[in-house]
C-alpha positions as CSV (number, residue, x, y, z in Angstrom):
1,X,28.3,-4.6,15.6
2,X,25.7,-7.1,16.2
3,X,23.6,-7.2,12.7
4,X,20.5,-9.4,13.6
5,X,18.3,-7.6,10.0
6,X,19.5,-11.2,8.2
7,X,16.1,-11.2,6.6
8,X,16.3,-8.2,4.9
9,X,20.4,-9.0,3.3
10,X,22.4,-11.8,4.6
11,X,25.8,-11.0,5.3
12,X,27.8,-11.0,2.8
13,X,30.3,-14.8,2.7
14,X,34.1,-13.6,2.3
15,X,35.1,-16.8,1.3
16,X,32.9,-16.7,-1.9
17,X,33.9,-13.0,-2.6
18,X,37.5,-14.0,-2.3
19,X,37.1,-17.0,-4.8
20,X,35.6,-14.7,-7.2
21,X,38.2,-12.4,-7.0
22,X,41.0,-14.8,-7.2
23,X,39.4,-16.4,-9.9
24,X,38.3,-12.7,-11.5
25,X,39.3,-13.7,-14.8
26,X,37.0,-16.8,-15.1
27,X,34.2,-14.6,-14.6
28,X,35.1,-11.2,-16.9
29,X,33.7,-12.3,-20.1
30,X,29.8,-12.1,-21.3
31,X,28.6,-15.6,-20.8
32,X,27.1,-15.1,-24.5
33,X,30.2,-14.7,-26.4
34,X,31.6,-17.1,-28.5
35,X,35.2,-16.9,-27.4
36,X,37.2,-18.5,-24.9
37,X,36.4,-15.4,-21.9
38,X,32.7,-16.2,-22.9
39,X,32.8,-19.6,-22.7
40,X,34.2,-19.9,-19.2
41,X,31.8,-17.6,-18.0
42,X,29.4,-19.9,-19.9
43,X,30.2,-22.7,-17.7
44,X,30.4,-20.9,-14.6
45,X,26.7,-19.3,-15.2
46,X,25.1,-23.2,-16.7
47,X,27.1,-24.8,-13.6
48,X,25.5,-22.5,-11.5
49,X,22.3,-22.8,-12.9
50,X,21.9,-26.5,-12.7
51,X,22.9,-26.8,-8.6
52,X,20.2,-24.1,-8.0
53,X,17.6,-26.2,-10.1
54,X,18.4,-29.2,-8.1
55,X,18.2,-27.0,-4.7
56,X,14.6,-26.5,-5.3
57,X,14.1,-30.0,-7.4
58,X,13.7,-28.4,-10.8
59,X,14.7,-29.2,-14.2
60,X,17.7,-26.6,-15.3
61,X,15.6,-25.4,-18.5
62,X,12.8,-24.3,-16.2
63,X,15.4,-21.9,-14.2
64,X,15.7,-18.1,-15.7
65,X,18.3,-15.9,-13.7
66,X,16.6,-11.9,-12.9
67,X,17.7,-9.4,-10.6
68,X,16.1,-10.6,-7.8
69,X,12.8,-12.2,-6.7
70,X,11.2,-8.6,-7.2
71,X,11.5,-8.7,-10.7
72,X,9.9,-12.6,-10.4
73,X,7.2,-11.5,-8.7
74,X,6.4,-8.4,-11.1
75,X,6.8,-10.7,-14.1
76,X,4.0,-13.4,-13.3
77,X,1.8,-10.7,-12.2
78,X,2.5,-8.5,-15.4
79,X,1.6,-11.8,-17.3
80,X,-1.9,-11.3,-15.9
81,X,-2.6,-7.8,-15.5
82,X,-6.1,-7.6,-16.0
83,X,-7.5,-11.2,-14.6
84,X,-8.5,-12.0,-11.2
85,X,-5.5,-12.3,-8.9
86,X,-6.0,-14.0,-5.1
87,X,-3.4,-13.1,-3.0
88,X,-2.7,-12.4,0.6
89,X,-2.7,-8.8,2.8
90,X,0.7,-9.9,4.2
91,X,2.7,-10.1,1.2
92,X,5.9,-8.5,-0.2
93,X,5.5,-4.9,-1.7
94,X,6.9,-6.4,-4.8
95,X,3.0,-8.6,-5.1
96,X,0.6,-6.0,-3.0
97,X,2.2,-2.6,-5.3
98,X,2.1,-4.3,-8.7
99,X,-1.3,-6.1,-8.7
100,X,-4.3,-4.1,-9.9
101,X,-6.6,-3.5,-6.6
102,X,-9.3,-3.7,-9.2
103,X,-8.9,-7.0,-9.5
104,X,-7.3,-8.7,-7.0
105,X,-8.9,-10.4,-4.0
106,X,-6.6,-10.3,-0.2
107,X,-6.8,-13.3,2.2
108,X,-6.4,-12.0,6.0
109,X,-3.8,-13.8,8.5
110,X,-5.4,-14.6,11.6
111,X,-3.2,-14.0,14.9
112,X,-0.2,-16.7,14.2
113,X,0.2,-15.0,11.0
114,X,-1.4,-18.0,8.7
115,X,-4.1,-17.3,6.1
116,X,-6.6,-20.4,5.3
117,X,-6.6,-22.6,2.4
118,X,-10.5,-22.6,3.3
119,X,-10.3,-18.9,3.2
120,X,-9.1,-19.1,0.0
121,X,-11.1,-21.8,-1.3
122,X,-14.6,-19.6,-0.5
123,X,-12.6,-16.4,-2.5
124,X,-12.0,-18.5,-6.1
125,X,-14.7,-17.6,-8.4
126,X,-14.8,-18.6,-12.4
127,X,-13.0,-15.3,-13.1
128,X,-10.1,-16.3,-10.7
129,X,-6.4,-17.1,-13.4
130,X,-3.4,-16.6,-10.7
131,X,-3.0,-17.2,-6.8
132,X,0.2,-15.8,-5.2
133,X,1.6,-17.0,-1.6
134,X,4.5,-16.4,0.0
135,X,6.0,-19.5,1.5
136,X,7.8,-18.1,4.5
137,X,6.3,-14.4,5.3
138,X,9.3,-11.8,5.7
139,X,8.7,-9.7,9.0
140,X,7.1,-12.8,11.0
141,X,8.7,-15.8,9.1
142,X,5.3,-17.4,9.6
143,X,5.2,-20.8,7.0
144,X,2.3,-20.4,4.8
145,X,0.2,-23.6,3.7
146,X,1.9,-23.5,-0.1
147,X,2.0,-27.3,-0.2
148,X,-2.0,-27.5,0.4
149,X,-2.7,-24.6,-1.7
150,X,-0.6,-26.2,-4.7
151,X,-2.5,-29.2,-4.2
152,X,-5.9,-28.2,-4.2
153,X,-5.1,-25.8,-7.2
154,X,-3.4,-28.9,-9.2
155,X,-6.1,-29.2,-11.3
156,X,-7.9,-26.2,-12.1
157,X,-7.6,-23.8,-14.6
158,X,-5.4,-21.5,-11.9
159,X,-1.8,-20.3,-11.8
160,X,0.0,-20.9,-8.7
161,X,2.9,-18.6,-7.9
162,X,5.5,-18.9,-4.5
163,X,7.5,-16.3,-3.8
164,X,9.8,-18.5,-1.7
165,X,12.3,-16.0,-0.6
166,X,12.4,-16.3,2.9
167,X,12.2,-20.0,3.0
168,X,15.2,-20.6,0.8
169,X,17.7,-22.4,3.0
170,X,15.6,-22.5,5.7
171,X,12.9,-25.1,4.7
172,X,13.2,-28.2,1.5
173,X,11.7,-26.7,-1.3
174,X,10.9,-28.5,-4.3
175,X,8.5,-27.2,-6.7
176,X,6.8,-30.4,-7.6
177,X,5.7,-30.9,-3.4
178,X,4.5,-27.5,-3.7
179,X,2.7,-28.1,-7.0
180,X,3.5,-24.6,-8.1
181,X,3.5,-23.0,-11.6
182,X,5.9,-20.7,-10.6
183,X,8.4,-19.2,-8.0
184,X,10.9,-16.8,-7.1
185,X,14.0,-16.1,-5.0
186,X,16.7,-13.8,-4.4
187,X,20.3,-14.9,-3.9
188,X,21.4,-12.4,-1.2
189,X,18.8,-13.6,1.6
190,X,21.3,-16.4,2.1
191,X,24.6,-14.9,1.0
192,X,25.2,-14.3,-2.0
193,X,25.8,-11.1,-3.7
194,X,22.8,-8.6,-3.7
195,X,21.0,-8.4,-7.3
196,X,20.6,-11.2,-8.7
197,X,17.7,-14.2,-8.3
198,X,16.0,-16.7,-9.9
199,X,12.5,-17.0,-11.5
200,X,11.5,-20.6,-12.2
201,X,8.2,-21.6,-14.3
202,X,6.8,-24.7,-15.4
203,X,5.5,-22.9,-19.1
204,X,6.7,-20.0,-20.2
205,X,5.9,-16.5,-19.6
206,X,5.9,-13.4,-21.7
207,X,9.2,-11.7,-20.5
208,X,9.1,-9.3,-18.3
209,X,12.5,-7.1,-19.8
210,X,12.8,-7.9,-23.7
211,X,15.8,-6.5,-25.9
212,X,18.2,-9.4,-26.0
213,X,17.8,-12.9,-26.7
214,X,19.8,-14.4,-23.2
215,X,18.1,-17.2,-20.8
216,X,16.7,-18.9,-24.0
217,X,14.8,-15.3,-25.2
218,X,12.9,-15.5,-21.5
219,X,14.9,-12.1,-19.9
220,X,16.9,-10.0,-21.8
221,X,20.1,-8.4,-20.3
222,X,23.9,-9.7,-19.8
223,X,23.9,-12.6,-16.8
224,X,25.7,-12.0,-13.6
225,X,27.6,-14.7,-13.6
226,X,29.0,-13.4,-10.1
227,X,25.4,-13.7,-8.9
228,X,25.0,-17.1,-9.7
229,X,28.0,-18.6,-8.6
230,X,27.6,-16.5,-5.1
231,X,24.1,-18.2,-4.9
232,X,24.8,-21.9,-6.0
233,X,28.0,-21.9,-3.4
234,X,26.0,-20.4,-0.6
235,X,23.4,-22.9,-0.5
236,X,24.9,-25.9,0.3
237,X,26.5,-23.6,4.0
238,X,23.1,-23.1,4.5
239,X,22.3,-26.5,4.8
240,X,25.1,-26.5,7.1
241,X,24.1,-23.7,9.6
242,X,20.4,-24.7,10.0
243,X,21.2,-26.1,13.3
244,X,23.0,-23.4,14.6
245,X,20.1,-20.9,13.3
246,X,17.7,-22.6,14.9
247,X,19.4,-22.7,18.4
248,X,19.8,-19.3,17.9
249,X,16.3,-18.6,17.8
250,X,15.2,-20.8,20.7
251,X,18.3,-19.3,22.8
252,X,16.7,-15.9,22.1
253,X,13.2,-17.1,23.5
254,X,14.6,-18.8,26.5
255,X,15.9,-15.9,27.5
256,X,13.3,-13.3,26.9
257,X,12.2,-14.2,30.2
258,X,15.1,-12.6,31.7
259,X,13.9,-8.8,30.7
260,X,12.4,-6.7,33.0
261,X,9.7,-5.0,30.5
262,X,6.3,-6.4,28.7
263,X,7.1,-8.1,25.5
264,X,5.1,-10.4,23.3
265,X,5.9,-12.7,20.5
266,X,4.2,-11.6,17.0
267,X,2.9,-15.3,15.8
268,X,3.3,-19.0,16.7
269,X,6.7,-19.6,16.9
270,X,6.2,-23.1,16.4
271,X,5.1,-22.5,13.2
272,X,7.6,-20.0,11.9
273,X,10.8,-20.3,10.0
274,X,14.2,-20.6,12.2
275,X,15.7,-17.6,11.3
276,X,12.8,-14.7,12.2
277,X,11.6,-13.6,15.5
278,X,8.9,-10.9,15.5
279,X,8.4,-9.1,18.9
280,X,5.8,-6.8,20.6
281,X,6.7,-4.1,22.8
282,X,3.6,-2.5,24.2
283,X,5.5,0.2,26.2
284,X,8.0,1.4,23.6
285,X,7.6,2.4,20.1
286,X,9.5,0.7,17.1
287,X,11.1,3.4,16.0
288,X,12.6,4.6,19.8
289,X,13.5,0.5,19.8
290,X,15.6,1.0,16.6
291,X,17.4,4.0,17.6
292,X,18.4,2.9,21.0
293,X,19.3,-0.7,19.6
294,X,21.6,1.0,17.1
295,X,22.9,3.2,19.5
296,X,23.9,0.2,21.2
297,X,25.7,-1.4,17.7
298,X,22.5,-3.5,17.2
299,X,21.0,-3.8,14.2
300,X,17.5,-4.8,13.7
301,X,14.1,-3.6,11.6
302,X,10.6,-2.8,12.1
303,X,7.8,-3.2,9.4
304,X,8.2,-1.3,6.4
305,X,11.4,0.2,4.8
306,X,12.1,4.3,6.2
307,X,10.6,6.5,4.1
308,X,10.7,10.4,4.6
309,X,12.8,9.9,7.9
310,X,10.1,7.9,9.8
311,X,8.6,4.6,10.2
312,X,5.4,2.8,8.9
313,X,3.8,0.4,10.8
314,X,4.4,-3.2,9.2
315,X,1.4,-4.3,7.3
316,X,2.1,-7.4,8.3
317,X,1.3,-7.2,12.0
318,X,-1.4,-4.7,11.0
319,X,-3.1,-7.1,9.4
320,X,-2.6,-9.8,12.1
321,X,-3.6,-7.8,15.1
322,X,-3.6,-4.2,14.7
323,X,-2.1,-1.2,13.7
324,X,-1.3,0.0,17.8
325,X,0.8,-2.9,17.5
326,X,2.6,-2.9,14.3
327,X,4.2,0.6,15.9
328,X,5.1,-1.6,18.7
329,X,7.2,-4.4,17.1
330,X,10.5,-5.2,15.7
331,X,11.6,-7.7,14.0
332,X,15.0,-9.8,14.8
333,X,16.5,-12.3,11.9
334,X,19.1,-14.0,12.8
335,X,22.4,-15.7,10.1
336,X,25.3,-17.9,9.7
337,X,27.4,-15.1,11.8
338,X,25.7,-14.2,14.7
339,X,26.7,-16.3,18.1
340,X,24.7,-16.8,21.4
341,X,26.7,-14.5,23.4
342,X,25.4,-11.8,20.7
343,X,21.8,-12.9,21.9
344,X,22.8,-12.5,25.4
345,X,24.2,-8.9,24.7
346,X,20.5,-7.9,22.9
347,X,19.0,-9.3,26.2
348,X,21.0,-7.5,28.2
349,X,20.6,-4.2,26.1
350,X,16.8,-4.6,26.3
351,X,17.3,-5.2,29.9
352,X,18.7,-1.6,30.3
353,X,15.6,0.3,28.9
């Protein structure tokens, strides 16, 4: 099986999962109990917590563990349900479902999948209190201009949320570069076991889960301290395999040239993360592309998740071009396990169409 769909769930790192299980008993007490099980796990979870913070060049205290960026996302936008919100038309569903329509104002990509600080300059008005970018977009892995945005915003009366998912691993972040307010990522995008994330903010927010009084009374539940440790240990390898992602990429594009059918790259690629290569096929639909490439034990994705048994055309490239388009694209991401002679295979599969 060739799995090239890194971008929606990293494969999973066996040697994490089997230092967690060897370890199991380190991590079976509740982090929040007073005895010897819950003060391991303690140190574990704070351990955890404060290599994260220093991934993304933040102070520990300013780091909240969630379930994933989703629930990040929802939180700052819950915190100003009923203000102005500026935001992009290529975001995550977790931003464009759970903002009011009402009041929220979308930013348009142009064709290399970049929306315009300018753009968004001309959209502020007096009534405007949160602005939310993605820094690496999902299905084109197109870098967003976070570090200008944060900048301009510095000083005004505006919150500035990242969701920085994508670009975790892939591009230095440090949340004083990007001048943000606040930011969120998710721990299985680079390895780490699925459901659980972090949500950092320079002032806090009302909590998006109440009931108990864990992460300092900012998110109530037990910690998965599984999570964290998965997530603080796969960061560092990603550091490691940024080379190898990136010649990855380029090998694919090299080598595009080498299929006999019409093809077209979604975005600049020059100005796109490593790990995500978006692709237009005008003479074949996505979801005939998916079905053959998984017939062939390829694994890739096109726009939106399935839902009823068929495929939506990706906002995304909707947005960017059109929506003839977005039913002709897929979307390749590529991780720490895939090797070049996988690439050639997907070449070659492509070739046979």
């Amino acid at each position: 099986m060739i799995y090239l769909d890194n971008a929606a769930t990293a494969i999973k790192r066996e040697e994490i999962l089997k230092d967690i299980l060897e370890n199991k008993e380190a991590f079976d007490g509740n982090p929040d109990s007073l005895h010897t099980k819950g003060r391991e796990a303690k140190k574990i979870l704070e351990d955890s917590r404060k290599k994260i913070a220093k991934s993304i060049g933040a102070n520990p205290k300013n780091v909240i563990f969630t379930s994933g960026a989703s629930e990040g996302n929802n939180t700052v936008i819950n915190n100003f349900e009923g203000n102005e919100i500026i935001t992009s038309a290529i975001e995550h569903d977790s931003i464009l479902n759970t903002i009011d329509k009402n009041n929220a104002i979308l930013l348009d990509a142009n064709e290399d999948g970049i929306i315009s600080l300018d753009d968004l300059k001309s959209k502020i008005t007096d009534k405007t209190k949160l602005v939310v970018i993605m820094y690496v977009n999902n299905e084109t892995g197109a870098i967003q201009p976070v570090k200008e945005i944060g900048a301009y915003l510095k000083d005004k009366d505006i919150r500035f949320h990242v969701d920085s998912v994508q670009a975790y691993g892939h591009i230095d972040i440090d949340v004083d570069e990007i001048n943000c307010d606040s930011l969120s990522l998710s721990g299985h995008k680079i390895g780490g076991i699925n459901g659980f994330g972090i949500f950092y903010m320079r002032e806090n927010l009302k909590p998006f889960i109440t009931g108990g009084e864990q992460e300092k009374d900012r998110r109530a539940g037990t910690s998965f301290v599984a999570g964290a440790y998965s997530m603080a240990k796969s960061y560092p390898k990603m550091l490691e395999e940024r080379e190898q992602i990136i010649n990855l990429k380029k090998h694919f594009i090299d080598h595009l040239e080498n299929l006999n059918i019409d093809w077209q790259i979604n975005g600049n690629p020059n100005i796109c993360s490593s790990h995500v290569l978006n692709i237009y096929f005008p003479d074949y639909k996505s979801d005939f592309l998916l079905t053959y490439l998984d017939m062939n034990d390829i694994c890739a994705s096109a726009g939106s998740a399935c839902r009823a048994g068929s495929i939506l055309p990706s906002h995304v490239i909707s947005n960017m071009y059109d929506e003839n388009r977005a039913m002709h694209s897929i979307r390749f991401s590529f991780g720490y396990q895939n090797k070049k002679e996988e690439i050639d295979k997907v070449i070659e599969v492509l070739s046979n169409l």
